[in-house]
C-alpha positions as a printed Julia matrix, in Angstrom:
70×3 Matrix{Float64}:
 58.76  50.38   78.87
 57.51  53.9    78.45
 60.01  56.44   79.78
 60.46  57.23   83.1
 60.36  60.85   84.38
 61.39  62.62   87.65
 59.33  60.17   90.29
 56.78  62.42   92.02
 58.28  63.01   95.39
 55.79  63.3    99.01
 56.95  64.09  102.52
 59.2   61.57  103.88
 61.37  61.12  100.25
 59.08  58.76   98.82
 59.1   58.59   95.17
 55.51  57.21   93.89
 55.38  55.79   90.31
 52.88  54.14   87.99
 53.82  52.27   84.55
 51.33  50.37   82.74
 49.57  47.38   83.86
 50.75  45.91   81.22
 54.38  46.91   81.78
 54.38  46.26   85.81
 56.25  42.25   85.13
 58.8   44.61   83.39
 59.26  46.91   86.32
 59.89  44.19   88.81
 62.62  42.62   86.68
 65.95  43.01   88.35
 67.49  45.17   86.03
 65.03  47.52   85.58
 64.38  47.4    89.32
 67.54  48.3    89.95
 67.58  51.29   87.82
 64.66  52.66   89.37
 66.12  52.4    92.66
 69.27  54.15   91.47
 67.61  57.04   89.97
 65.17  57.65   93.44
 68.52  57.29   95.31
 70.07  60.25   92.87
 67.03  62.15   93.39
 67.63  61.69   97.09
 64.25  59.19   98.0
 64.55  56.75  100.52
 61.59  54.3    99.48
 60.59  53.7    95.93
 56.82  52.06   95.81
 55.11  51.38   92.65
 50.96  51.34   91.95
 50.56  47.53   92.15
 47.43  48.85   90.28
 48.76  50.42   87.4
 48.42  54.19   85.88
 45.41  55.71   86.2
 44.41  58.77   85.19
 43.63  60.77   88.41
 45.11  58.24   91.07
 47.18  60.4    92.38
 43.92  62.57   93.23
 42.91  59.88   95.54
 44.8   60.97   98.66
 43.78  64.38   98.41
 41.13  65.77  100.26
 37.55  66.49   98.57
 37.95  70.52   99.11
 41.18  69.95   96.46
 40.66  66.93   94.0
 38.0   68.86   92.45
């Protein structure tokens, strides 16, 4: 799996993460799912969601208003 760096963290301690589609079997496996839930816990996040859709480039642009994606 590629690496995994600081979750990007939103109002209400969310972290929000993408892997690769390719890679998402991998980041439901227990072990690794429990890893990711440790390190959002040390970075102080209460929920840890994942991009059922996979990275893609601009995504996180999607929930921004059109005044500030552009």
């Amino acid at each position: 799996m590629a690496e995994v760096a600081q979750p990007a963290l939103s109002k209400g301690r969310q972290a929000r993460m993408e892997v690769a589609s390719a890679e998402l079997d991998r980041a439901l496996n227990g072990e690794v799912r429990q890893c990711v839930v440790q390190v959002c816990r040390h970075h102080g996040t209460t929920y840890a969601c994942l991009n059922l859709e996979g990275y893609r480039t601009g995504s996180m642009n999607e929930v921004l208003p059109v005044s500030e994606a552009r």
